[in-house]
C-alpha positions in Angstrom: -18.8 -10.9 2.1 -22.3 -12.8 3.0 -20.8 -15.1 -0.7 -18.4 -16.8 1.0 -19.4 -20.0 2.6 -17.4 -21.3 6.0 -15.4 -24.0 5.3 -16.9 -27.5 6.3 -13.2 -28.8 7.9 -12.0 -26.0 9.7 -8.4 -25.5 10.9 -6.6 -24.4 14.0 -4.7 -21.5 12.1 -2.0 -19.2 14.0 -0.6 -15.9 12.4 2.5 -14.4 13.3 2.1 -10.5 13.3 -0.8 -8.0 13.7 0.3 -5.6 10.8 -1.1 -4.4 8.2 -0.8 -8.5 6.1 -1.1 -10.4 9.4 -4.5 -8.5 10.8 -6.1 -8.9 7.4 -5.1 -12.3 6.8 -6.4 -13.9 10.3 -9.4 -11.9 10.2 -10.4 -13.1 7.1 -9.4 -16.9 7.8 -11.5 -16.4 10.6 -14.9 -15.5 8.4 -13.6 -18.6 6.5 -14.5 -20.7 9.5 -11.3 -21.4 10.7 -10.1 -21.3 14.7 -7.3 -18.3 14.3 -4.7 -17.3 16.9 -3.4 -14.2 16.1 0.1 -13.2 17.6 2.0 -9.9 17.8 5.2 -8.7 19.8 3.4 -5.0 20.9 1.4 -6.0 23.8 -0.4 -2.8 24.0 -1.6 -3.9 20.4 -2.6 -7.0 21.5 -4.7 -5.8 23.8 -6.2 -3.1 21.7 -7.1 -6.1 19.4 -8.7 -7.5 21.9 -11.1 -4.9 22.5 -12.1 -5.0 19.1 -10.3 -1.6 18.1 -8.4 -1.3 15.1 -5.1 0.8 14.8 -5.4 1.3 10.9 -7.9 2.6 8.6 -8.9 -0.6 6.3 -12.7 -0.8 5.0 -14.4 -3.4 6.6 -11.7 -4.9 8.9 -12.8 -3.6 12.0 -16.5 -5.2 11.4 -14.8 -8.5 10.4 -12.8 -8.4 13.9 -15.3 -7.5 16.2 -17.8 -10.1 14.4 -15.0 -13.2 14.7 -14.3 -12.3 18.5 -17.9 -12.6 19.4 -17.6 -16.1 17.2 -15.0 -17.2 19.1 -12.9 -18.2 16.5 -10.3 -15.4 15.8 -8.0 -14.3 19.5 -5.0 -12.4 20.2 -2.0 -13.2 21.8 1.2 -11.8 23.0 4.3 -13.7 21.5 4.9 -15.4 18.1 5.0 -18.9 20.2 1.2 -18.8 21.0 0.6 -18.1 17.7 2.3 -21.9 17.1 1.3 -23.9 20.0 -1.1 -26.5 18.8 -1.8 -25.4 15.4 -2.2 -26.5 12.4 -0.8 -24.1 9.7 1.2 -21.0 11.1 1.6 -17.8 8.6 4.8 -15.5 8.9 3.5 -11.8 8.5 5.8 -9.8 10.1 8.0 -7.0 8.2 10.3 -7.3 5.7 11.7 -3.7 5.3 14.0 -2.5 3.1 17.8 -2.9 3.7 20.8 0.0 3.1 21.1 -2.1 -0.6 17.6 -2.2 -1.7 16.8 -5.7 -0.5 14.8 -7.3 2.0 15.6 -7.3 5.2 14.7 -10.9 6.8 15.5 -10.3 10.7 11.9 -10.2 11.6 11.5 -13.6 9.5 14.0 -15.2 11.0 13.6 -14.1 14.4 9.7 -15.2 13.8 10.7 -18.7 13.1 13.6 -19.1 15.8 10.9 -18.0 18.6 7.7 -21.0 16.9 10.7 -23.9 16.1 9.9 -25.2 19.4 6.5 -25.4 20.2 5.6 -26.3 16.3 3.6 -30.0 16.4 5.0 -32.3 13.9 3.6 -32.4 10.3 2.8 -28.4 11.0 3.0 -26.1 8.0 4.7 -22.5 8.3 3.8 -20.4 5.3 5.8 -17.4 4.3 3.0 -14.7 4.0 5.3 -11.6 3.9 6.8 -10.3 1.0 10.2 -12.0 0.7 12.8 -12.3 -1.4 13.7 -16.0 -3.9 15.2 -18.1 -1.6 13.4 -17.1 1.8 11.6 -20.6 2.2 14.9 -22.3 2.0 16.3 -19.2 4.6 13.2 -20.2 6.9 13.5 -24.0 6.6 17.0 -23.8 8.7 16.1 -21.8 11.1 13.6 -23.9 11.9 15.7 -27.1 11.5 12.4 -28.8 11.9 12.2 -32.0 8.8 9.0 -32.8 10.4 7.6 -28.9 9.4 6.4 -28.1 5.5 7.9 -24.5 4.9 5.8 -23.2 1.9 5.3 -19.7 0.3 1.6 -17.9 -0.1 2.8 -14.1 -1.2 -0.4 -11.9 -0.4 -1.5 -9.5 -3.3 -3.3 -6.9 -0.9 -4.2 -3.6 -1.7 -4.1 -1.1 0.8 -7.8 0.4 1.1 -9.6 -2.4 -0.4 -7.6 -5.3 1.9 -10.8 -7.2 2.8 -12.1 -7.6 -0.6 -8.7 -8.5 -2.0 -8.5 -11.0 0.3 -12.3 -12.7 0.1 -12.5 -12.4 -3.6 -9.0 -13.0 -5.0 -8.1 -13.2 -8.6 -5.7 -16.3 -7.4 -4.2 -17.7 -4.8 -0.8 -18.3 -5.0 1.1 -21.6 -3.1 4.8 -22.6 -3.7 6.1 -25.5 -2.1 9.0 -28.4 -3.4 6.0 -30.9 -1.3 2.8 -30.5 -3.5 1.0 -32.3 -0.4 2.1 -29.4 1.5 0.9 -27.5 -1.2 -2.7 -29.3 -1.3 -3.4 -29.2 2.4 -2.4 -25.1 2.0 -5.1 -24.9 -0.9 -7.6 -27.0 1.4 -7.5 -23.7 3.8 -8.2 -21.4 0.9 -10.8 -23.6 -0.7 -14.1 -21.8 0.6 -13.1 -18.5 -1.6 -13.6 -20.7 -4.6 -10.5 -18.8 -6.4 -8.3 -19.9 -9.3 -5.0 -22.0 -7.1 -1.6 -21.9 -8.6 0.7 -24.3 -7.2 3.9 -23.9 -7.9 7.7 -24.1 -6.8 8.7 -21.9 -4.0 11.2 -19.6 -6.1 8.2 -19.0 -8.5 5.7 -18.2 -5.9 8.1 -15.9 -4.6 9.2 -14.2 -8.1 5.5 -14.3 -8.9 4.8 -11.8 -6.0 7.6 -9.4 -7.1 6.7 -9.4 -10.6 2.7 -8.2 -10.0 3.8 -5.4 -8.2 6.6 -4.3 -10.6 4.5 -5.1 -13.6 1.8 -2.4 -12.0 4.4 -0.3 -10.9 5.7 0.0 -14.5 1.4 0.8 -16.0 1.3 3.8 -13.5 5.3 5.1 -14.7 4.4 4.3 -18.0 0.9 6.2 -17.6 2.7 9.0 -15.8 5.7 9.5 -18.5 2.7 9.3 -21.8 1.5 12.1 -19.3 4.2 14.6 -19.0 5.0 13.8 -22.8 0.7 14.8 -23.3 1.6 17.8 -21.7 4.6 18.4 -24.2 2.5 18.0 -27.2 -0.9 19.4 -26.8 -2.3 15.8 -26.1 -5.2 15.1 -23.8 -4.1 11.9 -21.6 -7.7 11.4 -20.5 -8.4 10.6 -24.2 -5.3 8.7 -24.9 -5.9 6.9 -21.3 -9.2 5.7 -22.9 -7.5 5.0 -26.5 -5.4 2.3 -25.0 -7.2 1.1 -22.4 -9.9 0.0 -24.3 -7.1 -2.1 -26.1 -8.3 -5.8 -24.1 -4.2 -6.7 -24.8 -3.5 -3.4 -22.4 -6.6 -2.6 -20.1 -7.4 0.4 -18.2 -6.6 -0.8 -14.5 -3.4 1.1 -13.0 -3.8 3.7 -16.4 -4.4 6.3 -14.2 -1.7 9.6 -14.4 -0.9 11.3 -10.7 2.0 12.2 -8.6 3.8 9.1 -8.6 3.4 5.5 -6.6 4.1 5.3 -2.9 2.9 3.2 -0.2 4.2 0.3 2.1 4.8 -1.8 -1.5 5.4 -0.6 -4.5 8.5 1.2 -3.8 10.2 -1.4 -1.5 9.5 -4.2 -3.9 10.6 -2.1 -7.0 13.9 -2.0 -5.4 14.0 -5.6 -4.5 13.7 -7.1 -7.6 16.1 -5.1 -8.8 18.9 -6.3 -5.7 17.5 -9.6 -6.6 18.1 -9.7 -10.6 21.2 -8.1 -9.9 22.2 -11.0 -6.8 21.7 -13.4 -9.9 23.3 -11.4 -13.1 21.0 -9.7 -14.8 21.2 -6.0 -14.9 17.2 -5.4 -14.7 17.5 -1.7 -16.1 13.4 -1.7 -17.1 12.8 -1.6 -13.4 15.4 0.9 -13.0 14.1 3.0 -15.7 10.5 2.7 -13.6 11.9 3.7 -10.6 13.8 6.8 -12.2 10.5 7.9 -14.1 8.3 7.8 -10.9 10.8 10.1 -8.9 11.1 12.1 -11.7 6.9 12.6 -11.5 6.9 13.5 -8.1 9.6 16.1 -9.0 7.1 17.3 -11.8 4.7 18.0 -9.0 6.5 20.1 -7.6 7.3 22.2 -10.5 4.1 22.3 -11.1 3.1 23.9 -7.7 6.7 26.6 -8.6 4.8 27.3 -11.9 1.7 28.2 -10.3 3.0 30.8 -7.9 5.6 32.5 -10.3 8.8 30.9 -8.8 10.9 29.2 -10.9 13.4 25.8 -9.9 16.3 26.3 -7.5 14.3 29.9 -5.8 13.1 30.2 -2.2 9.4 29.7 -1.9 9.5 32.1 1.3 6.1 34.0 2.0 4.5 31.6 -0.5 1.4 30.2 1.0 0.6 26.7 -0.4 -2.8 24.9 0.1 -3.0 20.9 0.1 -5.4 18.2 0.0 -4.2 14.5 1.0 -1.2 13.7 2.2 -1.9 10.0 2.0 -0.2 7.9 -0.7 -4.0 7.0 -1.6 -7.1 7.0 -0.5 -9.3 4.7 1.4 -6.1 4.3 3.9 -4.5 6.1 6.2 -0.8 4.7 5.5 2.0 8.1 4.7 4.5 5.6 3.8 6.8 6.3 0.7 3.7 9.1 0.2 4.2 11.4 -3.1 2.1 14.2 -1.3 5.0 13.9 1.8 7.3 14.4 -0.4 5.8 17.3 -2.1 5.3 18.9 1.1 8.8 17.9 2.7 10.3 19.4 -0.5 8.0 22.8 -0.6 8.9 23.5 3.2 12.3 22.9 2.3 12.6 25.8 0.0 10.5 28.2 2.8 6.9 27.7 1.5 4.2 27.9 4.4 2.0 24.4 3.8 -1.6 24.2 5.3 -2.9 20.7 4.4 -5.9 18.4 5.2 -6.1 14.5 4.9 -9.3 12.9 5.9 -7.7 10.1 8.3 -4.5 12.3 9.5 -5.1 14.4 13.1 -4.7 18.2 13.1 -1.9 16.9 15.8 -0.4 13.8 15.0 2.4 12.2 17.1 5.0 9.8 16.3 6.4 8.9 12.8 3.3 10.6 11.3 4.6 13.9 13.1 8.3 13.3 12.0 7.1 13.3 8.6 5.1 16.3 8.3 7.7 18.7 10.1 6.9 21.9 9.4 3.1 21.2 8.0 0.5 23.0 9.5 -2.7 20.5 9.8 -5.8 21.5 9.2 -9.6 20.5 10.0 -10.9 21.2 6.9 -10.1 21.9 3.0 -11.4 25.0 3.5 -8.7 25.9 6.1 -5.9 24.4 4.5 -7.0 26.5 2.0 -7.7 29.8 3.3 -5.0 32.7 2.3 -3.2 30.3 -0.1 -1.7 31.3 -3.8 -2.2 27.5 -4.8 -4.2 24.4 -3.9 -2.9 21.2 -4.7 -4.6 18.1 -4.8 -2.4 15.7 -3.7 -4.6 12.5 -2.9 -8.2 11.2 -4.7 -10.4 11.0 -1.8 -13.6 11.3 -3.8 -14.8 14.0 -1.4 -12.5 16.3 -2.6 -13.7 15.8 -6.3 -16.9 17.5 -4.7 -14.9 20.5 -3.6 -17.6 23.7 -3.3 -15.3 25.4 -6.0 -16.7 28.8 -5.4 -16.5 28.3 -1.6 -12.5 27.5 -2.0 -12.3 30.2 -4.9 -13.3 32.6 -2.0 -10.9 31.6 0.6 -7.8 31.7 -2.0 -6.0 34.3 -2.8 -7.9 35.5 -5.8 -6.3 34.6 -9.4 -5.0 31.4 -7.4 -4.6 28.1 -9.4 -5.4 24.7 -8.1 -3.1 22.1 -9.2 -4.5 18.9 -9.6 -2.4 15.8 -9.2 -5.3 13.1 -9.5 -7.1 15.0 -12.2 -10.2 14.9 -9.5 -11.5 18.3 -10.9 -13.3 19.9 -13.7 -11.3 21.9 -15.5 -13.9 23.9 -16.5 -15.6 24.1 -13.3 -12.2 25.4 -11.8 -11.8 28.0 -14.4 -15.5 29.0 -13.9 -15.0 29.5 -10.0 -12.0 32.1 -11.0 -9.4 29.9 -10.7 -6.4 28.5 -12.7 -6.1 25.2 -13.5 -3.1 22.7 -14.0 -3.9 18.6 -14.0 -1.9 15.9 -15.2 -1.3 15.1 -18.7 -4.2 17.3 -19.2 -4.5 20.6 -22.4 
């Protein structure tokens, strides 16, 4: 972070919401050099925020935050309007979750911009940060009913775990606006990260957003389907990983075989862009395909696990003892949403199987949604524990301390002949085998 130089003209910047988008986003305007007033509806949040405590588990964040309260330039407030009184630029991050058809649902948008329409000052820009559907500027613009107010789109491209750096080191930025001197003055904001500025119309900005994530969605279905068909054949996928990703045309980010894609995004936009093809004509049956390959994977998983232990699809896993590592959808966050590993657990209790797991940034007790999920889970302190007595250890999510596992250690917890099934390909298969244990990765001989 110590590359990025403050801008020389700051701006009064407001951000609706204190999410996930909206926490990352004004903190990091905020080590830009901008004045930020961050706004959220939770006021127990707010004042949380305040204190300098952070509700998620985002590297860096929370260092950002404490270090652009003591400047002075980043605050929290309760209520969208404060978030619009007296500023220059306000940013829309509030939710945009999915509806009963697969679309975006826009209440939160449109409530956002109903509550700032008064108190914006004229020639005030209101930028579409959230992840919303083609069309959403024009949705925003009447709300607002403000012809004095610049509505423009800035999709984010933020990856969970690695928010900060995403957001300080961009491979673009990305502006859509039918005024190009809204555009500009939206670019000026952006201009100490020295990054590559696409300014475009709004219905491109917005497509462009879709597209990313449904282009990466597709790599890891794709990756995951060469896997299953590795497994078919006799093929090693960490060779033919490395065969094609070494192809410049292809690449070797998102070439990575595991359970299946989850998380706040992937899955809600996958959906969306197929509503919104279909809201315009076109049949988008690629994406469909991607969608229908990554359930399928996680149903693999699960087979998997029924392989290890003897029981075969369709039989009650009763008395079974099952052993898991990670119930995040990824590592480096603490986020369960849309998880593969949830829904590898959900499904194993289902069918009567006793789960012990352990995730890093999930509590032994957890309350709320986190508890809903994991019904039936018993959480654990440690790997060991989760897997102590078990017939099979899966390893649901790559933390990178679990690829240090002590595999003799778990080997004599286990119930012995166990096998450890390896979602992430973390492990050594040879390592495994050498501890006494089975082995079964991913696309792996």
């Amino acid at each position: 972070m110590s590359d990025i130089v403050p801008t020389p003209t700051p701006s009064r910047l407001g951000v609706v919401g204190a999410g996930y988008v909206g926490l990352t986003t004004g903190a990091c305007l905020a080590h830009l050099g901008h004045e930020v007033v961050c706004a959220d509806v939770d006021a127990d949040r707010v004042e949380q925020l305040r204190r300098g405590q952070i509700p998620i588990v985002e590297e860096g964040l929370s260092e950002i935050v404490v270090a652009e309260l003591a400047s002075g330039r980043l605050s929290f407030e309760l209520g969208a309007e404060a978030a619009a009184t007296d500023t220059d630029v306000v940013f829309l991050c509030v939710p945009t979750p999915q509806g009963a058809d697969g679309g975006a649902d826009l209440r939160y948008i449109e409530a956002a911009a109903t509550q700032i329409a008064p108190v914006l000052k004229p020639g005030a820009l209101v930028v579409n940060k959230s992840t919303v559907p083609v069309g959403s500027t024009k949705v925003v613009e009447d709300v607002l009913q403000r012809n004095d107010v610049a509505v423009v789109s800035n999709p984010e491209f933020l990856r969970e775990g690695t928010a900060v750096h995403d957001f300080l080191h961009p491979d673009r930025v990305v502006i859509g606006s039918d005024d190009r001197a809204a555009g500009e003055r939206l670019a000026d904001v952006y201009a100490p990260l020295q990054a590559p500025i696409l300014i475009t119309d709004p219905a491109s900005a917005e497509t462009i957003k879709y597209a990313a994530n449904g282009f990466l969605a597709m790599k890891i279905s794709f990756v995951n389907a060469i896997s299953a068909m590795c497994e078919a054949v006799g093929a090693s996928v960490d060779d033919v990983v490395e065969g094609i990703g070494s192809d410049a045309r292809i690449g070797r980010s998102f070439l990575r075989p595991g359970p299946g894609w989850g998380g706040s995004c992937f899955p809600k936009d996958s959906k969306a862009l197929v509503k919104i093809a279909a809201d315009y004509g076109y049949d988008f049956t690629m994406m469909k395909g991607v969608i229908d390959v990554n359930e399928e994977q996680k149903r693999r998983m699960v087979a998997k696990v029924r392989e290890a232990v003897g029981v075969g699809p369709g039989l009650r896993l009763t008395g079974t003892k099952v052993g898991v590592l990670g119930l995040t959808f990824k590592a480096g966050t603490d986020d369960l949403r849309d998880s593969p590993s949830v829904t590898m657990v959900q499904s194993l209790v289902a069918a009567g199987a006793t789960v012990r797991a352990f995730d890093p940034t999930v509590e032994v007790a957890p309350t709320g949604p986190k508890a809903q999920l994991l019904a039936g889970v018993e959480l654990c302190a440690d790997p060991l524990s989760a897997a102590t007595g078990a017939a099979v250890l899966v390893i649901a999510t790559e933390w990178p301390e679990f690829a240090k596992l002590d595999l003799d250690a778990l080997a004599g917890v286990l119930v012995p002949g166990s096998a450890v099934v390896d979602t992430r390909n973390l492990l050594d298969p040879a390592a495994v085998r050498a501890a006494g244990l089975r082995y079964d990765g991913v696309g792996r001989r």
